[in-house]
VEXKEZA-516828 format. One record per residue (C-alpha): residue number from 1; residue in three letters; x, y, z negated. Coordinates in steps of 0.001 Angstrom, whole numbers, plus 524288, in hexadecimal, padded with zeros to 5 digits. Layout:
<atoms>
@resi:NUM resn:ALA x:X y:Y z:Z
...
</atoms>
This chain:
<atoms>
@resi:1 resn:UNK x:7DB90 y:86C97 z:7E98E
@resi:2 resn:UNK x:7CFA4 y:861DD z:7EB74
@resi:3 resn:UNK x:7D458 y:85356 z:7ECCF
@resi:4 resn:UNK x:7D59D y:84EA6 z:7FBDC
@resi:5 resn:UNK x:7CC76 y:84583 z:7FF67
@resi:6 resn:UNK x:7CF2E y:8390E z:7FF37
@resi:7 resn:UNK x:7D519 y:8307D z:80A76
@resi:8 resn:UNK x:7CBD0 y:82672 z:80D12
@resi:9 resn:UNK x:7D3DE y:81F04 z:815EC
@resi:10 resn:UNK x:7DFEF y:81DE4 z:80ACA
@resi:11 resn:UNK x:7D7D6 y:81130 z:805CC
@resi:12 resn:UNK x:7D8E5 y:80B3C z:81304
@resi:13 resn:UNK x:7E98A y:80DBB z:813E7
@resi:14 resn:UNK x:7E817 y:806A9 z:80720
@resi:15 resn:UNK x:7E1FD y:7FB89 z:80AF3
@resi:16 resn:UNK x:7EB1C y:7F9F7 z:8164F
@resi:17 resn:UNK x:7F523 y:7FB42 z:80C99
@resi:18 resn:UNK x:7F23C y:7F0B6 z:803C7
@resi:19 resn:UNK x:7EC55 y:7E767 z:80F82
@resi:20 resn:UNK x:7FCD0 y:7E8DD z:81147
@resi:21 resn:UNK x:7FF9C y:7E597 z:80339
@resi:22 resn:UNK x:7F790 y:7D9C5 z:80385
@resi:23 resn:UNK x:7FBE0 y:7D4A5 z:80FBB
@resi:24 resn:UNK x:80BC3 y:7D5B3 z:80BE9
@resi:25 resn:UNK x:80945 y:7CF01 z:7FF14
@resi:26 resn:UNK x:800F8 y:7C501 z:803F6
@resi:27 resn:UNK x:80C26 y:7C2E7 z:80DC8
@resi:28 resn:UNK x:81849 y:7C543 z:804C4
@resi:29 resn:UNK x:81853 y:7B546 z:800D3
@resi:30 resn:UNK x:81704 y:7AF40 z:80CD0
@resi:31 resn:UNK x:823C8 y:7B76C z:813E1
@resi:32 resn:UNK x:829AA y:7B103 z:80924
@resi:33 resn:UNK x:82513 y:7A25A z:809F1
@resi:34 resn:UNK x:821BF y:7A0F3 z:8183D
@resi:35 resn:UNK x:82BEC y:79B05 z:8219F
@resi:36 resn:UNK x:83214 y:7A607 z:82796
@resi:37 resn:UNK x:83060 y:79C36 z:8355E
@resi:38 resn:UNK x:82195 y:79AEA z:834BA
@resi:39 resn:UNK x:81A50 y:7A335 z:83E67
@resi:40 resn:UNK x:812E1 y:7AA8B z:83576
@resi:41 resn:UNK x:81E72 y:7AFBA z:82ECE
@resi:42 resn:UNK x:8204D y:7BD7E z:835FC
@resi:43 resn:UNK x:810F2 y:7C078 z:83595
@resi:44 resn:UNK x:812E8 y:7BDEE z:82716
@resi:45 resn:UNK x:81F45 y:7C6E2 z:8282B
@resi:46 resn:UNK x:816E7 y:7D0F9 z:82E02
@resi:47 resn:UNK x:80D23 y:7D147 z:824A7
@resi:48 resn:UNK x:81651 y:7D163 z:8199E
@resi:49 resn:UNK x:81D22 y:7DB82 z:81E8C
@resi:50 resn:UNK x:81584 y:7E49B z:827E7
@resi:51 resn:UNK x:80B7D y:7E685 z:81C4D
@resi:52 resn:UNK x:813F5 y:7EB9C z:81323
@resi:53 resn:UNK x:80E9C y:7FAFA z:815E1
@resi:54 resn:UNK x:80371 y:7F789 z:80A96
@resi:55 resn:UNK x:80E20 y:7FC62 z:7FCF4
@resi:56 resn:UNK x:813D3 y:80858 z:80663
@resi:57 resn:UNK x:8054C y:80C18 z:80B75
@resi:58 resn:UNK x:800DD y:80CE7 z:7FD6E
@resi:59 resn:UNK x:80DBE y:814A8 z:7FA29
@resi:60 resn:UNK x:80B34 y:81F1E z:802BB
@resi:61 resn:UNK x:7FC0B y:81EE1 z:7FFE7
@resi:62 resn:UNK x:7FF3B y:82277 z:7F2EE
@resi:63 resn:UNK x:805D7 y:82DBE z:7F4E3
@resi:64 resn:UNK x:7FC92 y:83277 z:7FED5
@resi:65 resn:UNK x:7F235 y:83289 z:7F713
@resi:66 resn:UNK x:7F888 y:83A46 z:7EC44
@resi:67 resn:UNK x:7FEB9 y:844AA z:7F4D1
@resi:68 resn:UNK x:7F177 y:845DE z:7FCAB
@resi:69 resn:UNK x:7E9A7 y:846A1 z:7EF35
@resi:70 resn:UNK x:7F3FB y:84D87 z:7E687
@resi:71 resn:UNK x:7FB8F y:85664 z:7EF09
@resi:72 resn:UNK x:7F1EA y:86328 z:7F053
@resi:73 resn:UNK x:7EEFE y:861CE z:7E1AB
@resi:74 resn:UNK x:7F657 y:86A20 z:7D775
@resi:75 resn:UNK x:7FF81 y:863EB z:7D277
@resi:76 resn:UNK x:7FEE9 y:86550 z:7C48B
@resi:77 resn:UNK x:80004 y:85D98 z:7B63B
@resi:78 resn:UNK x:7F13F y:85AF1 z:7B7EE
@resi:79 resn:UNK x:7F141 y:85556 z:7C546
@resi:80 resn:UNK x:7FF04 y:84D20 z:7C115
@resi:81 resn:UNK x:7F824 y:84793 z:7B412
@resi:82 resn:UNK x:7EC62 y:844F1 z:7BD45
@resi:83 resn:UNK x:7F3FF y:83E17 z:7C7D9
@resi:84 resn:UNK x:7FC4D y:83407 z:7BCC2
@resi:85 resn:UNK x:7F1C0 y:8305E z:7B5B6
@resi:86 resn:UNK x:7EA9F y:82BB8 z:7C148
@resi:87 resn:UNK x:7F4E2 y:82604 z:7CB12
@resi:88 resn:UNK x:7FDD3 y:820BC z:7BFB0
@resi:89 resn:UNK x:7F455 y:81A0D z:7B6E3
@resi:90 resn:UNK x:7EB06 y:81430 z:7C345
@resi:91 resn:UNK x:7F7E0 y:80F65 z:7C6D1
@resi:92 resn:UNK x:8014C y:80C5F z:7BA24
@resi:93 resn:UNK x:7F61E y:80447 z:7B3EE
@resi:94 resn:UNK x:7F352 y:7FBAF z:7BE9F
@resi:95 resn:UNK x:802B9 y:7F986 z:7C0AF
@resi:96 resn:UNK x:803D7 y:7F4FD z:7B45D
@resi:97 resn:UNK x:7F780 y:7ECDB z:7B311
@resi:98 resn:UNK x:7FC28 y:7E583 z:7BEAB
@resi:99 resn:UNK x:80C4D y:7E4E2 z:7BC59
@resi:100 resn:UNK x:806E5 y:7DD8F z:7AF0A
@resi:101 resn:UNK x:7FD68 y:7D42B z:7B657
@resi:102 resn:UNK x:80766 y:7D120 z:7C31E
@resi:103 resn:UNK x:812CE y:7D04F z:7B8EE
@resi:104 resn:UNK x:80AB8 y:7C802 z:7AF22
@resi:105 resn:UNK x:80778 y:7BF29 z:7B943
@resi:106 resn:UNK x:816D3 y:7BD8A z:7BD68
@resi:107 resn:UNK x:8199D y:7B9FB z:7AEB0
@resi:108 resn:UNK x:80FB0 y:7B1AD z:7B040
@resi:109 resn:UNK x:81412 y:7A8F6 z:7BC90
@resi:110 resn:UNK x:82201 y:7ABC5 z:7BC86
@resi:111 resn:UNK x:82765 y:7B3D9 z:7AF1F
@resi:112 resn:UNK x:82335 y:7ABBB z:7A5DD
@resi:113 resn:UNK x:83100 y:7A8AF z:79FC7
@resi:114 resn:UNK x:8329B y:7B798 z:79D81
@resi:115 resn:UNK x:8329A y:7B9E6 z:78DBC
@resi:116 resn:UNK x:8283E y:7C4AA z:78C30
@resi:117 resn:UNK x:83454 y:7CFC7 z:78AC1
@resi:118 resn:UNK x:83A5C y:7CBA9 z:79621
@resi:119 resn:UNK x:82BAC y:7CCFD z:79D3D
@resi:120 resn:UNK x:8290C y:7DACC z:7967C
@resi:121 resn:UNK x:834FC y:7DFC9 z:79B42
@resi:122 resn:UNK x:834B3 y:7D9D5 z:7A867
@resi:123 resn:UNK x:825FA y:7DFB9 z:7A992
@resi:124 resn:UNK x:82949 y:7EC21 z:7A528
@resi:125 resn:UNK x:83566 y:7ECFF z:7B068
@resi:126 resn:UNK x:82BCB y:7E787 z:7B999
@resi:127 resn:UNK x:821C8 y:7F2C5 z:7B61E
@resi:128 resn:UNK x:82C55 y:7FD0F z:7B748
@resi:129 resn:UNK x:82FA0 y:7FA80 z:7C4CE
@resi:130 resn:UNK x:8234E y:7F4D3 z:7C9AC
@resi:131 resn:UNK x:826C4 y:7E6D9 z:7CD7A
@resi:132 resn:UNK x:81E7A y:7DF74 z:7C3C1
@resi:133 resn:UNK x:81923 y:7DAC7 z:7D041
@resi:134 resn:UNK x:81BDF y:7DC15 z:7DDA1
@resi:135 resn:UNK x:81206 y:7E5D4 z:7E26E
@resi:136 resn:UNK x:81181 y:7EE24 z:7D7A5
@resi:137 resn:UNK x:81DA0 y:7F643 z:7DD32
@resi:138 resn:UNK x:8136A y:7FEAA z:7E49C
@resi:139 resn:UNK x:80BF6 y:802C5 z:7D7BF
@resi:140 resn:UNK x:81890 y:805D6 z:7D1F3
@resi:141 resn:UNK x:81E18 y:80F46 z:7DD74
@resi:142 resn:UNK x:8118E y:81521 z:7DB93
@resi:143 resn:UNK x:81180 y:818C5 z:7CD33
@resi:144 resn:UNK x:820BB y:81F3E z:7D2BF
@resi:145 resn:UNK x:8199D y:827F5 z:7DA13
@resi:146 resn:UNK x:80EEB y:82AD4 z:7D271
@resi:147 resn:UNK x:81819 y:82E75 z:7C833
@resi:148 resn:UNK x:81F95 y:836BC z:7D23E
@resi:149 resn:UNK x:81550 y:83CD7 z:7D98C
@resi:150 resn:UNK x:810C1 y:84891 z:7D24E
@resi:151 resn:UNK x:82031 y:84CB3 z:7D5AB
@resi:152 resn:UNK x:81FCF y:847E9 z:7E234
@resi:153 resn:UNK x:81240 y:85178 z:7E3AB
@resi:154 resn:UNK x:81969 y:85B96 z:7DFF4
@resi:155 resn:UNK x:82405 y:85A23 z:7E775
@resi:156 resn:UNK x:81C8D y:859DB z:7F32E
@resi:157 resn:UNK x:8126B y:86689 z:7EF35
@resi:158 resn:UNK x:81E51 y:86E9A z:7ECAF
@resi:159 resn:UNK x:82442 y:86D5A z:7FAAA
@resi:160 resn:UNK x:81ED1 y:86C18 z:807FB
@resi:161 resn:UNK x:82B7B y:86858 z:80E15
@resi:162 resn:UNK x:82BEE y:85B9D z:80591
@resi:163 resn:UNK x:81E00 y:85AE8 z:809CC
@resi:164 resn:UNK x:82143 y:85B0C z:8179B
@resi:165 resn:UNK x:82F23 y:85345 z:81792
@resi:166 resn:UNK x:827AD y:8480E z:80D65
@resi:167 resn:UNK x:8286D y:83EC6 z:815DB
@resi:168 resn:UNK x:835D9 y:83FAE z:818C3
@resi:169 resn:UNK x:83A3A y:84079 z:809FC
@resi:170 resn:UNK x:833BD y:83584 z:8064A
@resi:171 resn:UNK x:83937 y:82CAC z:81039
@resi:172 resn:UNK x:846D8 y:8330F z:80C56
@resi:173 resn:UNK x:843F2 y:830F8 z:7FD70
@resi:174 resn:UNK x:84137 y:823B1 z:7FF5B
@resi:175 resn:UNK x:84B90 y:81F94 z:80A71
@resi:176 resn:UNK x:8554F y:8258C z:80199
@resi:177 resn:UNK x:85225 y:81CB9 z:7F605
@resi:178 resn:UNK x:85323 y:81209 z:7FFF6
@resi:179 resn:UNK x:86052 y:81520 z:8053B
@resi:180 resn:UNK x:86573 y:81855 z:7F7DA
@resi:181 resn:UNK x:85F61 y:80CCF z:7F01C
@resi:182 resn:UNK x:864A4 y:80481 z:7FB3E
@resi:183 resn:UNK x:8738C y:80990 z:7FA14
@resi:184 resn:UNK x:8754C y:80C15 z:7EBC9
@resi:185 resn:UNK x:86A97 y:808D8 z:7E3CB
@resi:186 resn:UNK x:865D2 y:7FB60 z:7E74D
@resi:187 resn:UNK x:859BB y:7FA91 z:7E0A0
@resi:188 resn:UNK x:850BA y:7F006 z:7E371
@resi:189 resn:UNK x:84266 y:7F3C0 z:7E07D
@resi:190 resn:UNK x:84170 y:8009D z:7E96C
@resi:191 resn:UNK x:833E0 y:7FB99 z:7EBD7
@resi:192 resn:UNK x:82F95 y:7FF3B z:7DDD2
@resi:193 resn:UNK x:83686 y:80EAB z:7DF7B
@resi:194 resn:UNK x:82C4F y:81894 z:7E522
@resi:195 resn:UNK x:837F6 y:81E00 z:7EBA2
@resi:196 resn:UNK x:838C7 y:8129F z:7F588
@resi:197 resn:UNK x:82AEE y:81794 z:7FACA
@resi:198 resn:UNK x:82CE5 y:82753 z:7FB9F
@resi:199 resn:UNK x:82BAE y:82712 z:80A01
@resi:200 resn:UNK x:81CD9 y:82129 z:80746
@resi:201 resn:UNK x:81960 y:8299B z:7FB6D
@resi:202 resn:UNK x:81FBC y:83877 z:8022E
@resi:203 resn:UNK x:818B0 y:834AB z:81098
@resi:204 resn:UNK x:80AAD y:83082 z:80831
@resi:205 resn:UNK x:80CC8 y:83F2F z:8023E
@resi:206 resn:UNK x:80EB8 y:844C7 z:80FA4
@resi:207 resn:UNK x:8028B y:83F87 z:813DA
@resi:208 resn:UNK x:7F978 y:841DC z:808CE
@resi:209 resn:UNK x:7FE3D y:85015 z:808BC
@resi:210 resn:UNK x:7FC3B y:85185 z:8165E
@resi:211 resn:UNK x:7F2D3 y:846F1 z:817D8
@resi:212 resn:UNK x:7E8E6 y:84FE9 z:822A1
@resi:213 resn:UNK x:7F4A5 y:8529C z:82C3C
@resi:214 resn:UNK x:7F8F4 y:8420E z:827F0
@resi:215 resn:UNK x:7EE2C y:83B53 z:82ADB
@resi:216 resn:UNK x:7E999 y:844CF z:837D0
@resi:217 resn:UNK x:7F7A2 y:83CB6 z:83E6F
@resi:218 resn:UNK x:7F4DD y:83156 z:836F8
@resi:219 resn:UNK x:7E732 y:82FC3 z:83BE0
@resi:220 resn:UNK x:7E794 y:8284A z:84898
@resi:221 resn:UNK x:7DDCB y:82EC6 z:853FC
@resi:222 resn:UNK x:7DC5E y:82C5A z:861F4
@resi:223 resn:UNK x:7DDEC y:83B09 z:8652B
@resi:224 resn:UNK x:7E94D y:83B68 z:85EBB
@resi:225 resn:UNK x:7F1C3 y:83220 z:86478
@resi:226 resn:UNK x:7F884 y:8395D z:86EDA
@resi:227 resn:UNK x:7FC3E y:842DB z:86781
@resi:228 resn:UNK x:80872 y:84575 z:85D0C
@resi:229 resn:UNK x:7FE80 y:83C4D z:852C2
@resi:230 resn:UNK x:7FE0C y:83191 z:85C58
@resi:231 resn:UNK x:80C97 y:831DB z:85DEC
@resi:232 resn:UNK x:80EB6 y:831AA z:84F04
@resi:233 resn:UNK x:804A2 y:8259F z:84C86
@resi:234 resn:UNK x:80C63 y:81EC1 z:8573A
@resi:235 resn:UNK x:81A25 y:82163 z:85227
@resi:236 resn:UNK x:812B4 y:81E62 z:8448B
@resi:237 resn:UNK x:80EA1 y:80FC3 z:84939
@resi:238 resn:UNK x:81B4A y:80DFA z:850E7
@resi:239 resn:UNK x:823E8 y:80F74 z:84622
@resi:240 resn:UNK x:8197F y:808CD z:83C32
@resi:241 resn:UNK x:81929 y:7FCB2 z:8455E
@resi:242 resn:UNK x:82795 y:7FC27 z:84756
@resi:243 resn:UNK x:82A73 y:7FEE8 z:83B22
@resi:244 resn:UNK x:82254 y:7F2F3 z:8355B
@resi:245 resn:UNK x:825D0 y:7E8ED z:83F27
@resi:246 resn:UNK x:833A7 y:7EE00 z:83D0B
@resi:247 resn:UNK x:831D2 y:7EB57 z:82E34
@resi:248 resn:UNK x:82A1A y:7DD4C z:8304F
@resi:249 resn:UNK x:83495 y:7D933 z:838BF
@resi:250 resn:UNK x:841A8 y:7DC37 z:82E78
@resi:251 resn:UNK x:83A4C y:7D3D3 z:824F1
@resi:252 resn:UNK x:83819 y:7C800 z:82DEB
@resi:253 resn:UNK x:8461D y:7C89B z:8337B
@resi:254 resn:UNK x:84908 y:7C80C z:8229F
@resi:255 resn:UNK x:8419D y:7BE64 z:81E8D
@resi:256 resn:UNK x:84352 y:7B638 z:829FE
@resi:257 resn:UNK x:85307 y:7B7A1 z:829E1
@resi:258 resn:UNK x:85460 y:7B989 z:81B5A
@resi:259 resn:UNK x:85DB8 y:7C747 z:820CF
@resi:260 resn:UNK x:85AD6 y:7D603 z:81B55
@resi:261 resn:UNK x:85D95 y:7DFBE z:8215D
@resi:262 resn:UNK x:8610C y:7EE49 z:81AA6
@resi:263 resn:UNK x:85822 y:7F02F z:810B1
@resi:264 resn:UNK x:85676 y:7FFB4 z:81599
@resi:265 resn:UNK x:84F07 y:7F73F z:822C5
@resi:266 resn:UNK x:8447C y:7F03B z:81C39
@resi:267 resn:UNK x:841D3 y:7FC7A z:8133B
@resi:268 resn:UNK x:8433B y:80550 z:81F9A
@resi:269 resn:UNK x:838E6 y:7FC36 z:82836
@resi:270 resn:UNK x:82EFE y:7FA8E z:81C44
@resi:271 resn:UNK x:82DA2 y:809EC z:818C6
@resi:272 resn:UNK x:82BE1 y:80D4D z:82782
@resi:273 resn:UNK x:823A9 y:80057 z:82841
@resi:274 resn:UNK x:81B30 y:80603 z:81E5B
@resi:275 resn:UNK x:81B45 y:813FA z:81BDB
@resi:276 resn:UNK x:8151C y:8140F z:82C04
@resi:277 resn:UNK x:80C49 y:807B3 z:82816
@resi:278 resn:UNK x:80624 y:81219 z:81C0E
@resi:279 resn:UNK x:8032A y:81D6E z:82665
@resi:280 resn:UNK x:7FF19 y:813A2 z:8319B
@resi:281 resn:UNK x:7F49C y:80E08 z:82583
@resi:282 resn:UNK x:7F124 y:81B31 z:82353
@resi:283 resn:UNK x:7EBE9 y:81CCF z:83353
@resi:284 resn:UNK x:7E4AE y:80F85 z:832B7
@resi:285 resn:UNK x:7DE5C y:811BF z:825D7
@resi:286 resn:UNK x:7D8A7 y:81EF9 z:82ADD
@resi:287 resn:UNK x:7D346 y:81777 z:8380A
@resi:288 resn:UNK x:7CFB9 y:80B57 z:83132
@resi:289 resn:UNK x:7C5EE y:81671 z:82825
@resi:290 resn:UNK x:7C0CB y:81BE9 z:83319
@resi:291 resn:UNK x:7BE30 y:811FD z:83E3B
@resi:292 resn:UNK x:7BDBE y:80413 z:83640
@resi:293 resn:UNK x:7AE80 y:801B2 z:82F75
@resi:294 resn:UNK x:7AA84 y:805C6 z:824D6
@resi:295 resn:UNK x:7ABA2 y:7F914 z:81E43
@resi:296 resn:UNK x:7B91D y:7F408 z:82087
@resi:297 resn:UNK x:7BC5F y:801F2 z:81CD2
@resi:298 resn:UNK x:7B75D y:80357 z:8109F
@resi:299 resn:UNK x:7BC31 y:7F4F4 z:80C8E
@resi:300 resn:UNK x:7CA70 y:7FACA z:80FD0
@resi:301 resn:UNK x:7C73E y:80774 z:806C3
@resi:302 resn:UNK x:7C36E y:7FDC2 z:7FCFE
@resi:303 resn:UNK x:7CF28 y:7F668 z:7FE9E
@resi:304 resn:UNK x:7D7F7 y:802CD z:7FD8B
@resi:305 resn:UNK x:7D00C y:806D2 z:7F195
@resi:306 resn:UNK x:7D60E y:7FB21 z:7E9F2
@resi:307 resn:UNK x:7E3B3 y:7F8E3 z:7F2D9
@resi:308 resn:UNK x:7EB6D y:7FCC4 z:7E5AE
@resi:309 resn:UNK x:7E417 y:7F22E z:7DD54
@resi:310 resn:UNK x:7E49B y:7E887 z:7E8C4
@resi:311 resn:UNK x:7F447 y:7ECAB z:7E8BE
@resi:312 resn:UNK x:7F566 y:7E8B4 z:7DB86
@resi:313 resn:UNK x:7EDC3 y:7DD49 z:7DADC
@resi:314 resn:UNK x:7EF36 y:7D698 z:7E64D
@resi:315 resn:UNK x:7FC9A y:7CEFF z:7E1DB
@resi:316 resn:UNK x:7F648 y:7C97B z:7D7C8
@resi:317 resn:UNK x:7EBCA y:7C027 z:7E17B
@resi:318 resn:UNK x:7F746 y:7BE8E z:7EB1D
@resi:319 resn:UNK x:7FEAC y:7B863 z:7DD76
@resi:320 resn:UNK x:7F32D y:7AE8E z:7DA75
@resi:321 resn:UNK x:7F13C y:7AD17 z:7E7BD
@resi:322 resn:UNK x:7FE99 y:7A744 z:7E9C7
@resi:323 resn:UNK x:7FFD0 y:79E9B z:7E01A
@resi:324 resn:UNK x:7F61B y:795FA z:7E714
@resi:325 resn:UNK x:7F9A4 y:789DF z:7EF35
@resi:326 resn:UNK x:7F851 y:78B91 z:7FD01
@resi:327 resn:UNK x:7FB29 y:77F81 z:80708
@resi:328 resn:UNK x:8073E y:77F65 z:80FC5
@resi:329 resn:UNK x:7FE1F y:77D95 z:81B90
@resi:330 resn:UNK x:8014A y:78AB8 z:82384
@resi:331 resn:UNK x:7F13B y:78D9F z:82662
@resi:332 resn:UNK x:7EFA5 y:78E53 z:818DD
@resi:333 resn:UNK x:7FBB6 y:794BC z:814B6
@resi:334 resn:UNK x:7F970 y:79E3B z:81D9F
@resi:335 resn:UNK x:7EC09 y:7A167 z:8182B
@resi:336 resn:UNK x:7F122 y:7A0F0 z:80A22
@resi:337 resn:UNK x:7F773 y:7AC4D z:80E4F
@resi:338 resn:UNK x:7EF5C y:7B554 z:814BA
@resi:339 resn:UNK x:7E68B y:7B202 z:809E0
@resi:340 resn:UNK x:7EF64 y:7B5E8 z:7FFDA
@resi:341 resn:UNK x:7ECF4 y:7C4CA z:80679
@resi:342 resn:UNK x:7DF15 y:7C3DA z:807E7
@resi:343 resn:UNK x:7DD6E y:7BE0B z:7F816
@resi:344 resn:UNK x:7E721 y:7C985 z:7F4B8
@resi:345 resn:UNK x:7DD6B y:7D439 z:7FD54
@resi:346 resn:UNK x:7CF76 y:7CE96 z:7F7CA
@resi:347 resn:UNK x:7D200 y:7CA99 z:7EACE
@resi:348 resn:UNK x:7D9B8 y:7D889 z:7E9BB
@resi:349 resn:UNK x:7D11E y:7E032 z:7EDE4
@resi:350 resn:UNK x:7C59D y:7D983 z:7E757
@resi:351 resn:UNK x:7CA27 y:7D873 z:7DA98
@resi:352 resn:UNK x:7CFA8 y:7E87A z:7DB7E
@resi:353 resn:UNK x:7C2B0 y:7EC94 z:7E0D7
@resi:354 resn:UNK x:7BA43 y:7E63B z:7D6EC
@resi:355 resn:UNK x:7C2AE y:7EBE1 z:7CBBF
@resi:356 resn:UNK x:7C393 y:7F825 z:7D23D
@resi:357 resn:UNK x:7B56B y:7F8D1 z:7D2CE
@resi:358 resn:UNK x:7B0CD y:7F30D z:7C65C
@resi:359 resn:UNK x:7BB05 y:7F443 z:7BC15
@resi:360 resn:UNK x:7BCDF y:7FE86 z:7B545
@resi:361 resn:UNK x:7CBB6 y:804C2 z:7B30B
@resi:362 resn:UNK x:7CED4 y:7FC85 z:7BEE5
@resi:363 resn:UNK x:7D78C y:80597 z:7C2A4
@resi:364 resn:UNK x:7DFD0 y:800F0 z:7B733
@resi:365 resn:UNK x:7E1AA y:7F4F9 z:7C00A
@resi:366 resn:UNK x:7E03A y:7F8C4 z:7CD46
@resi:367 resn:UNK x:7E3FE y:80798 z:7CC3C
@resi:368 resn:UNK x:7D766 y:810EE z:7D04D
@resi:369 resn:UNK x:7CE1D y:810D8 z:7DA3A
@resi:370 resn:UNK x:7C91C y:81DA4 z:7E163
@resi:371 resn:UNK x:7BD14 y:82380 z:7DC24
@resi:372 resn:UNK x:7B693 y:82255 z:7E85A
@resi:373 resn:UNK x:7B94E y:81950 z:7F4A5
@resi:374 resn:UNK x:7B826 y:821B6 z:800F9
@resi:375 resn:UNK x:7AFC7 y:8136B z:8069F
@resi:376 resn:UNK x:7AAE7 y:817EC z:814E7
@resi:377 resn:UNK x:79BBD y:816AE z:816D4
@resi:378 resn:UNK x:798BB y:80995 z:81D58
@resi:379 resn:UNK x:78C5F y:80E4D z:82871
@resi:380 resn:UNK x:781E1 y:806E7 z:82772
@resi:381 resn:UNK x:77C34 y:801FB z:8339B
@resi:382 resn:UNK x:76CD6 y:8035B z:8354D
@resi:383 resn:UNK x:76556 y:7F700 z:836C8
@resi:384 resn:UNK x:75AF0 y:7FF95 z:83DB7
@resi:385 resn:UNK x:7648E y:805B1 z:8499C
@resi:386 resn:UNK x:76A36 y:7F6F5 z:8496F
@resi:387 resn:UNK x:75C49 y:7F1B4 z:84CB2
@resi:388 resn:UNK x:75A96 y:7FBBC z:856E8
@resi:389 resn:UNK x:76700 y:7FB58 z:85F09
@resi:390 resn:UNK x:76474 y:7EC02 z:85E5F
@resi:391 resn:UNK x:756C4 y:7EDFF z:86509
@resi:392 resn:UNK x:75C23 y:7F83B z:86E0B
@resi:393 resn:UNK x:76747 y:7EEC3 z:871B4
@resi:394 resn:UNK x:75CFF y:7E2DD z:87242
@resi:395 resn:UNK x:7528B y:7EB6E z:87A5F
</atoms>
């Protein structure tokens, strides 16, 4: 069958998505230094928390794009040599490019008594479970499913009841790593284990193989709203709204007690937190295209276009940028750190776009770009009819 067309409004969930990723990291210091009694504490709480739908949004995104593109193809040795030696090498190379800068950079500041086995080995465990820097957990979850997904494909072509109960399985799948990991296992880094985001990757799938029936109750309308699709965007922001206040609040009550509570909770609150945060995205990106101008919308798309290289570069300014002295006066303290988030956004997207544009194998650093941005037409306004409804107004 012909490729779907593509989703314009995918690179505006993705700019949402990393607008959260910024705006977490930018906030993930102060939480730590600020006195927990200042009055700017819980807004800082809020943001640090609240935002954290950007990793889970991108998650999901992933696997909706592949089911949506992949899951009416044949599925055959072709198509599966096809599909590795894009996704896995526009996304193995730049994981390794950048798990040797971010890790070179920690030898650097703060391994330099490591002899260089003890480095090569502590690199190369680092690699293999994708903490040679903190954000790079996402990029490794991916390659997971990438490596997975030409099973997972079909899996899901081969029966329409796991089709239609996918949603349910994956939250099962995943809960029941939870549950078990929690009681017998005990293993720390369930971040890094694609398993800990099935719920995300089997509800993407659901939508991109029914994505026409999705997106008609995703799509918010006036017409619509007293009627069963109404109901379900209410429930839909309800339980989103709840659910994130719910999960803001746990972590202030922590961090301003020093007290945990079940770690089932805080896992519980963030994947309802999120997992409603990626579909809400999903109805504000397709307004945002359609009623916002033409301008802000295409600086979004263009955003979206280079989210992943943004992702993976972003750390690096926020680094630099906080090894710099900033005054204890709160005004400018303050200011340090909302700048922090606008120097990680500009200088981000900047350098990505520039290399994106002009470089060439940039998407050995910055993964690839599409081969054409769906940009929406920016009208142009006609001095002419401008000069005549001011003399019609003036007469």
């Amino acid at each position: 069958m012909a490729n779907n067309n593509q989703i314009n409004e995918i690179y505006i969930v993705r700019t949402l998505a990393i607008l959260g990723v910024l705006l977490v990291h930018s906030t993930s210091q102060i939480v730590v230094d600020l006195d927990q009694s200042s009055t700017y504490y819980p807004l800082y709480n809020f943001i640090n928390i609240f935002f954290k739908f950007g990793t889970p949004t991108f998650i999901l995104l992933s696997s909706f794009v592949l089911f949506y593109n992949y899951f009416n193809r044949p599925l055959d040795k072709s198509l599966i040599k096809r599909f590795y030696k894009k996704r896995l090498l526009y996304i193995l190379v730049p994981y390794l490019l950048f798990s040797i800068l971010y890790y070179s950079i920690l030898v650097y500041y703060y391994y330099g008594h490591y002899t260089y086995s003890e480095r090569f080995f502590d690199f190369t465990q680092k690699l293999l479970t994708g903490s040679a820097y903190t954000h790079l957990y996402f990029v490794f979850i991916s390659i997971q499913f990438f490596i997975l997904f030409p099973l997972l494909l079909w899996v899901f072509k081969a029966s329409k009841k796991f089709v239609t109960y996918s949603i349910l399985i994956g939250f099962v799948l995943q809960w029941g790593f939870v549950i078990i990991n929690n009681l017998y296992i005990g293993y720390a880094r369930t971040g890094s284990l694609s398993i800990s985001y099935m719920s995300y990757y089997f509800l993407g799938a659901f939508l991109g193989i029914h994505y026409n029936t999705a997106i008609d109750w995703l799509k918010v309308k006036k017409e619509n709203f007293m009627t069963k699709k109404g109901l379900f965007w209410v429930l839909l922001w309800i339980v989103w709204i709840g659910a994130g206040l719910a999960h803001v609040y746990l972590y202030y009550w922590t961090r301003t007690t020093g007290l945990w509570a079940d770690s089932r909770l805080y896992t519980g609150l963030w994947n309802v937190h999120t997992i409603t945060s990626a579909l809400v995205l999903m109805q504000l990106s397709y307004w945002i295209y359609e009623k916002w101008s033409a301008r802000i919308v295409n600086a979004m798309i263009h955003l979206g276009v280079a989210s992943f290289g943004v992702y993976l570069f972003h750390p690096l300014v926020l680094f630099y940028y906080r090894r710099m002295e900033v005054s204890g006066n709160p005004i400018i303290y303050h200011a340090w750190i909302v700048g922090g988030f606008l120097a990680a956004l500009f200088i981000s997207w900047i350098v990505v776009g520039l290399t994106l544009k002009y470089v060439k194998g940039s998407w050995m650093i910055f993964g690839a770009a599409p081969k054409k941005v769906p940009y929406r037409e920016v009208e142009k306004r006609n001095p002419y009819q401008d000069q005549n409804q001011s003399n019609t107004l003036s007469g």
